[in-house]
ZALUM-488810 format. One record per residue: residue number from 1; x, z negated, y negated of N, C-alpha, C in turn. Coordinates in steps of 0.02 Angstrom, whole numbers, plus 50000, padded with zeros to 5 digits. Layout:
[site NUM,[X,Z,Y],[X,Z,Y],[X,Z,Y]],
...
END
This chain:
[site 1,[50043,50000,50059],[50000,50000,50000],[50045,50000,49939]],
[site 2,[50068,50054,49896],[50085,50071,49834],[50060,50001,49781]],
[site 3,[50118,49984,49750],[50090,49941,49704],[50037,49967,49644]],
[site 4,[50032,49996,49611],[50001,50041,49571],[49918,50029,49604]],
[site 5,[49898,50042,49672],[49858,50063,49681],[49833,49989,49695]],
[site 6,[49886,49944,49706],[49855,49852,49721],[49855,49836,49665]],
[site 7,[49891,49855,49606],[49859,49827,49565],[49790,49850,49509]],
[site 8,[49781,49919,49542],[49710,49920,49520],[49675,49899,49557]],
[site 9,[49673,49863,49613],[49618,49878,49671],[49602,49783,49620]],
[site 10,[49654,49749,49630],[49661,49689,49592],[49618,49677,49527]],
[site 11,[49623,49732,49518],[49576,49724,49435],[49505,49723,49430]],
[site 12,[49487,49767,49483],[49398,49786,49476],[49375,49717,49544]],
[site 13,[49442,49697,49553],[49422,49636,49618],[49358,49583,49591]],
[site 14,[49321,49563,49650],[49273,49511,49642],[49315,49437,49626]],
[site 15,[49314,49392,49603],[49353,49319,49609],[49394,49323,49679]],
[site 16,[49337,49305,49728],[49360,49294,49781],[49407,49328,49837]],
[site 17,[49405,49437,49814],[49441,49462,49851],[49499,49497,49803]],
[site 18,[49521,49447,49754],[49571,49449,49698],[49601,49386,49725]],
[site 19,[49582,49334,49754],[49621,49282,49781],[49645,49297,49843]],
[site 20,[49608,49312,49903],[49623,49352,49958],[49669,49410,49952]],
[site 21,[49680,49449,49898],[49731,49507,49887],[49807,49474,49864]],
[site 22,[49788,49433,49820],[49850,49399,49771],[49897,49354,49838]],
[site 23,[49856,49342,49853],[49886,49286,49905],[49925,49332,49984]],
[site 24,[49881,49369,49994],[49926,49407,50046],[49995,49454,49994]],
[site 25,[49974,49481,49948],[50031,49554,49936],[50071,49524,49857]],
[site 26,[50061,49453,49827],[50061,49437,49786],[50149,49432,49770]],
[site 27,[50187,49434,49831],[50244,49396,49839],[50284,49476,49832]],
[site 28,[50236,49518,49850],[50289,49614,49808],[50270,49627,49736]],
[site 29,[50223,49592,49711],[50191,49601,49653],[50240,49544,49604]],
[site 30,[50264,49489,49622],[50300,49449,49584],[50354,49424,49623]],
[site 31,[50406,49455,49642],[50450,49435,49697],[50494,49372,49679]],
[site 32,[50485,49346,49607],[50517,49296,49598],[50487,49243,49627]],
[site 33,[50422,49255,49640],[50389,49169,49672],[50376,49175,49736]],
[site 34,[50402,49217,49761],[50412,49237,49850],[50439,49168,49897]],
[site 35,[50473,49139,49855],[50509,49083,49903],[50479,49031,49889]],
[site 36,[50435,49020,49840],[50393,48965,49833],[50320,48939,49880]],
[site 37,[50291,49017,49885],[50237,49017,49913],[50166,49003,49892]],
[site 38,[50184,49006,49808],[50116,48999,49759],[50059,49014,49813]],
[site 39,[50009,48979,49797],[49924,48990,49830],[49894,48994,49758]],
[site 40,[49844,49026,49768],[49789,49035,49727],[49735,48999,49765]],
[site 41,[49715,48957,49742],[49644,48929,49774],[49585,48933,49750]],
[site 42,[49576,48947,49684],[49510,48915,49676],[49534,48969,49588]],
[site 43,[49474,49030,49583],[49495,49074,49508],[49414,49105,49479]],
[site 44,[49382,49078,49430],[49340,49115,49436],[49386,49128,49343]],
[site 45,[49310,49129,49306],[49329,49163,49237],[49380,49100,49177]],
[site 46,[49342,49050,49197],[49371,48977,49158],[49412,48929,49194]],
[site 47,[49432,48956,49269],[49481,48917,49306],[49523,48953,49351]],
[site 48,[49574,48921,49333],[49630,48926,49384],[49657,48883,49439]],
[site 49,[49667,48880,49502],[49689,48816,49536],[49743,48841,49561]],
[site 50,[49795,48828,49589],[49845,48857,49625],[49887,48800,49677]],
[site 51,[49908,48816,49718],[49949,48765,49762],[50013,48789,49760]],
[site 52,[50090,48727,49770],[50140,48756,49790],[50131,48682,49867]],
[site 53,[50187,48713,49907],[50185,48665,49955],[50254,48629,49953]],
[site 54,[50251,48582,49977],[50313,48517,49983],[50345,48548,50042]],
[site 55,[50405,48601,50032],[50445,48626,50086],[50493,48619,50053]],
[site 56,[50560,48601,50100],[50609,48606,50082],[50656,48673,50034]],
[site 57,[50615,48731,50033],[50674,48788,49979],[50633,48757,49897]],
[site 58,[50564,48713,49908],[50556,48716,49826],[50563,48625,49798]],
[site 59,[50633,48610,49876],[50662,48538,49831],[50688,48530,49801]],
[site 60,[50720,48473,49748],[50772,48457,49709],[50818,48397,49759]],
[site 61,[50881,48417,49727],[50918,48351,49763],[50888,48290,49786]],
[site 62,[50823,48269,49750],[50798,48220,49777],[50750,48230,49820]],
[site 63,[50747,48277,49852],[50659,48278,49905],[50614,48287,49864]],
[site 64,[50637,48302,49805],[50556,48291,49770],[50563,48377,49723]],
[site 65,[50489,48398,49734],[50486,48452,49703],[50525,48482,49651]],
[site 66,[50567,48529,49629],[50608,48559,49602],[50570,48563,49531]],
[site 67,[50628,48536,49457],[50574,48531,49407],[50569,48608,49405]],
[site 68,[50593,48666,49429],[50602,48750,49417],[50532,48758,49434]],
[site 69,[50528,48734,49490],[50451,48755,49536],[50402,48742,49508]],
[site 70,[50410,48687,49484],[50363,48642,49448],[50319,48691,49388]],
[site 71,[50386,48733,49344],[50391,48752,49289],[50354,48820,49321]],
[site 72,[50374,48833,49361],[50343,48906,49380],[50264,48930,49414]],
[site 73,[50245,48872,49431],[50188,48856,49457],[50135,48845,49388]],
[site 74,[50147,48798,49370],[50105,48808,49280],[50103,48889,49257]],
[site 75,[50166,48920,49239],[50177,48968,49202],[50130,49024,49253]],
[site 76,[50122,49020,49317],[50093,49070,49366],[50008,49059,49349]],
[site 77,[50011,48980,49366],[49924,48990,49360],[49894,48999,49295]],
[site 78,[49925,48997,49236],[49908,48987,49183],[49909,49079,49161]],
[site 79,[49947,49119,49189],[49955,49176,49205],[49900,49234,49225]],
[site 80,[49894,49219,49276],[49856,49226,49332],[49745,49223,49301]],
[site 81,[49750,49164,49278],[49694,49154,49221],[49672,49206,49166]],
[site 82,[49736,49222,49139],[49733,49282,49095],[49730,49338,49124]],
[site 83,[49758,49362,49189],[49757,49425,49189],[49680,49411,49243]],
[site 84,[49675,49395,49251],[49594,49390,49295],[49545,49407,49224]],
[site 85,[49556,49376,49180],[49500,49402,49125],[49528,49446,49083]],
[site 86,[49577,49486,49095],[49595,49526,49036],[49626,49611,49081]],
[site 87,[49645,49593,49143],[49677,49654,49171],[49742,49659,49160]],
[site 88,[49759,49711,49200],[49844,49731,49177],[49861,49802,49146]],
[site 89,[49802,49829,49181],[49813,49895,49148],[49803,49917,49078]],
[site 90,[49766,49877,49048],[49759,49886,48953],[49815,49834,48934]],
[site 91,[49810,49791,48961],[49853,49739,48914],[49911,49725,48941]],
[site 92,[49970,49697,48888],[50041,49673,48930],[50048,49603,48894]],
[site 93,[50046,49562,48962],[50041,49496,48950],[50118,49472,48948]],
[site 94,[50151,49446,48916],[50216,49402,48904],[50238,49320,48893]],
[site 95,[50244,49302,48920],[50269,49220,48902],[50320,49213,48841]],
[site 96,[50296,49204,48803],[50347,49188,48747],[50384,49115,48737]],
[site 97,[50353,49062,48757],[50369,48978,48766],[50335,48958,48834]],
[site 98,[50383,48914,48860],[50355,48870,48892],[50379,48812,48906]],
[site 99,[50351,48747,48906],[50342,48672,48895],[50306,48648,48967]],
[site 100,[50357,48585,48976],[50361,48551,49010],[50358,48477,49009]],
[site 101,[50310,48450,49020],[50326,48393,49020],[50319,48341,49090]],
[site 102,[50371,48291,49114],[50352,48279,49186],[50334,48208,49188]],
[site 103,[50301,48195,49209],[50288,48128,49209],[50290,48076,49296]],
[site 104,[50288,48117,49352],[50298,48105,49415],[50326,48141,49463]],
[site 105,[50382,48116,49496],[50400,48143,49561],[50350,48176,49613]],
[site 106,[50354,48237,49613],[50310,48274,49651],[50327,48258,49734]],
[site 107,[50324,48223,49757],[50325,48234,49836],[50284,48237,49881]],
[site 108,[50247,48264,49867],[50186,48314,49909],[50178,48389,49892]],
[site 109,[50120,48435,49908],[50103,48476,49919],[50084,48446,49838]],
[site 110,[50057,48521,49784],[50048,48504,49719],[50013,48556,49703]],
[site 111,[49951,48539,49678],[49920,48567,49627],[49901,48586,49561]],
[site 112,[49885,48666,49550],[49894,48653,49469],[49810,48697,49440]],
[site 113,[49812,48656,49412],[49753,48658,49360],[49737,48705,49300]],
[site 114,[49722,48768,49282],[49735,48783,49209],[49620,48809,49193]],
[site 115,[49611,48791,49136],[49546,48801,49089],[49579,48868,49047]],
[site 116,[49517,48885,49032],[49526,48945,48987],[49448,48961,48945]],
[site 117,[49445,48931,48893],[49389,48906,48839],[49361,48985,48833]],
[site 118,[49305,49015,48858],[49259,49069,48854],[49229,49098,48774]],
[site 119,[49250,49028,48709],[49253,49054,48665],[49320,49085,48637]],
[site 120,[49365,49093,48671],[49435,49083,48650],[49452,49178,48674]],
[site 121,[49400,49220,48714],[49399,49253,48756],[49398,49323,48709]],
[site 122,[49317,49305,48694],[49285,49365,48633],[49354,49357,48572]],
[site 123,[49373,49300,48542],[49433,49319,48489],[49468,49358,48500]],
[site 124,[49514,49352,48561],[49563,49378,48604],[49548,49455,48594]],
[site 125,[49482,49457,48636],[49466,49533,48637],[49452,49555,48590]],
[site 126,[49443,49568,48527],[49420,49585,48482],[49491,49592,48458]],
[site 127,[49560,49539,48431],[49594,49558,48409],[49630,49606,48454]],
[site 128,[49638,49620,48515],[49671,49667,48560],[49632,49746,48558]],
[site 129,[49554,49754,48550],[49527,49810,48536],[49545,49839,48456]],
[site 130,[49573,49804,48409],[49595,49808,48354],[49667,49838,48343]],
[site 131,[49708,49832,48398],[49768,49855,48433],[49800,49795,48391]],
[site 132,[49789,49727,48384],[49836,49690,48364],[49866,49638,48431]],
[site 133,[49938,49628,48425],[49947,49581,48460],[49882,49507,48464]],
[site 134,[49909,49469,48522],[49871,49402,48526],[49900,49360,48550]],
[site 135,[49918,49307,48543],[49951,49231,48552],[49899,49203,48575]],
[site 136,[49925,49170,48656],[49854,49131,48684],[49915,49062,48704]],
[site 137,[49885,48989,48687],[49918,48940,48713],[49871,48938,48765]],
[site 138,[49884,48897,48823],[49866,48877,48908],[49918,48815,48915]],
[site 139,[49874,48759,48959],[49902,48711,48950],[49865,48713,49033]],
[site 140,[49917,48675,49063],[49919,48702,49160],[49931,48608,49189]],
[site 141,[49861,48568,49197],[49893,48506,49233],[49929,48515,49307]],
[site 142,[49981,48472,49316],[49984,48481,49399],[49984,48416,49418]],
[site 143,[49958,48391,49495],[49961,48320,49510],[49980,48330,49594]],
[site 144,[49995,48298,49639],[49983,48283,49686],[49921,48258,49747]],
[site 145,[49955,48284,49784],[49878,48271,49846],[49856,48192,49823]],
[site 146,[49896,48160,49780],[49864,48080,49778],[49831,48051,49700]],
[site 147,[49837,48132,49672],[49835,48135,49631],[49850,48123,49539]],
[site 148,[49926,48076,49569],[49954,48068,49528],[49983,48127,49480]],
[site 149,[49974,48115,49411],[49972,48183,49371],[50077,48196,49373]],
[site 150,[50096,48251,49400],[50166,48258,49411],[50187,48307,49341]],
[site 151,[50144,48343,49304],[50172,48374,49253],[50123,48412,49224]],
[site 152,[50144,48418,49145],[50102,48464,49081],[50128,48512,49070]],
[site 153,[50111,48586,49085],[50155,48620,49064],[50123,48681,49016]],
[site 154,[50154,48684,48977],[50112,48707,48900],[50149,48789,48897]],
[site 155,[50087,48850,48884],[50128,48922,48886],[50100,48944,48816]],
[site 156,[50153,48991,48796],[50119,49033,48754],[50139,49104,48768]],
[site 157,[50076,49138,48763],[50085,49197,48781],[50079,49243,48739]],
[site 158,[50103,49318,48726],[50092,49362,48679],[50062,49414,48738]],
[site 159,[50004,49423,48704],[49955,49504,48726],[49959,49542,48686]],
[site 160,[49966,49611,48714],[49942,49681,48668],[49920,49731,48713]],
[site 161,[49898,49782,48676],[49869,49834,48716],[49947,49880,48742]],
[site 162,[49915,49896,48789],[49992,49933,48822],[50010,49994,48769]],
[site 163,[49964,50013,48725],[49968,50096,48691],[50012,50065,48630]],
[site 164,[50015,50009,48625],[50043,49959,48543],[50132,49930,48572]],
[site 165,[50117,49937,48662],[50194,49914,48674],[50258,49979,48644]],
[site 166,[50289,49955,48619],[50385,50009,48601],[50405,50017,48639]],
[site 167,[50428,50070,48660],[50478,50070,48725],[50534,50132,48714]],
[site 168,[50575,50106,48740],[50629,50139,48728],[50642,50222,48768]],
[site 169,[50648,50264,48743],[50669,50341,48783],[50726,50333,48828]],
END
């Protein structure tokens, strides 16, 4: 399966067979989080859920979740949120910042949390049908199976329409 053609199939996807797709072919689509094993669990229009698991390639010297993983897991589901309501093929989504804050040793399996405010949506679109860039902050909880909150991790992203991206000859 041609990426091109998964990632349109991805776009016109229902919630549920956009989680089922992401999750099987997701790891040729973003090969950097291949060794992590991101899950998508739970995506409709205003949520994101995602899992990483407590295996040893995403430890830190201490057994305890890698703050990298940590960092990458926010930045994915918080990601992942946007392009579920926005697509890939009009828009090019970018991380411009991202913030971390940790507050617990992850040593379990970890979940992450991201909202995405439905009035925050129509702005978005409206300034992107305008062909102007858009700055979206996403703020991604993660906690543990015990639910101790293990980290805040705060994104900002720049959107534009792909016809507004520069690119070089």
């Amino acid at each position: 399966m041609g990426s091109t053609y998964l990632l349109k199939l991805l776009e016109t996807a229902s919630p549920e067979k956009f989680i089922r797709l992401f999750n099987r072919f997701g790891k040729w689509i973003i090969p950097f989080n291949r060794p992590h094993r991101l899950r998508i669990e739970t995506l409709t229009n205003q949520l994101c859920i995602t899992t990483i698991p407590y295996r040893r390639t995403n430890w830190n010297h201490l057994k305890g979740i890698h703050a990298g993983a940590i960092a990458t897991l926010g930045e994915f589901t918080a990601g992942i949120l946007l392009i579920s309501n926005y697509g890939m093929s009009r828009y090019r989504l970018i991380l411009s910042r991202l913030e971390v804050e940790y507050h617990y040793q992850g040593k379990t399996n970890l979940q992450a949390s991201a909202q995405f405010d439905p009035a925050d949506k129509d702005r978005i679109r409206e300034l992107l049908e305008k062909g102007e860039p858009a700055v979206v902050e996403m703020k991604t909880e993660l906690e543990d199976k015990n639910k101790n909150k293990v980290a805040t991790v705060k994104t900002l992203w720049q959107m534009k329409s792909w016809d507004a991206v520069k690119t070089k000859v």
